[in-house]
C-alpha positions, 0 to 999 in steps of 0.5 A: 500500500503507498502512504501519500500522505508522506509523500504528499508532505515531502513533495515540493509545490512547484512540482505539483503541476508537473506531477498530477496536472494541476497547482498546490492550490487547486490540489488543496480545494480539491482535497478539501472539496473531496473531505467535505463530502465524505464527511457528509456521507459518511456522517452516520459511521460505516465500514472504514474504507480502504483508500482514503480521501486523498488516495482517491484523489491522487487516483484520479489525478493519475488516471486523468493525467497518465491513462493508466489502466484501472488494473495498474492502479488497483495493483499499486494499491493493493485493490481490487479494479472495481474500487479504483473505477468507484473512486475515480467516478466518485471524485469526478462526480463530487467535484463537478457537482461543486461546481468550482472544477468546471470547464468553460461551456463548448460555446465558450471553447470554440470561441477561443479557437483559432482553428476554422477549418480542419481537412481530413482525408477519408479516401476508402482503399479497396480491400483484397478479397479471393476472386470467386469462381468454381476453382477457389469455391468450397464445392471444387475444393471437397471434390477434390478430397475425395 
């Protein structure tokens, strides 16, 4: 199992950016976004989990930012894929129904675009396929066995 929260400690703030995708302070409104809910959730009590708060969010820092597969997750934490993929919805969810984390409307995205036009070529290639005749057919082929 990683301890993040010593390496987290250890780790220098200008490296953040570099390592998981986003400033030190936007990592702490997460991390405190991220808290918030899970008290609220969890306020009654419950089975203890296995990953932590800031496990989850690293999680999804490093599944956004690195594509790494659930199973190469779940492997370093010692989980199974399924909890990796809860949490990386979890965090996803929680964080966009805040609303601090969201992205600018896709109006607002392709008015900051420079790019007006984009050219693709789709040209189908023809595909080799046998020729079809009583030589190369199934039928002169189980005359032949005989």
């Amino acid at each position: 199992m990683i301890n993040n929260k010593e390496r987290i400690k250890a780790l220098p703030k200008k490296h953040y950016k570099q390592i998981f995708g986003v400033s030190h302070g936007t990592f702490i409104k997460m991390y405190k976004v991220l808290r918030r809910e899970y008290r609220k959730k969890h306020a009654r009590g419950g089975k203890p989990p296995t990953l932590s708060v800031l496990d989850k969010l690293i999680i999804a820092l490093q599944y956004w930012r690195e594509y790494r597969t659930y199973r190469h997750i779940a492997f370093d934490y010692g989980v199974g894929k399924t909890a990796i993929g809860d949490s990386v919805l979890w965090v996803e969810d929680t964080l966009i129904k805040s609303g601090l984390f969201a992205l600018p409307s896709k109006r607002v995205m392709q008015k900051e675009s420079d790019i007006e036009i984009v050219l693709l070529d789709v040209t189908e290639q023809p595909i080799e396929r046998p020729k079809r005749g009583r030589k190369n057919g199934i039928q002169a082929r189980k005359s032949n066995i005989q």
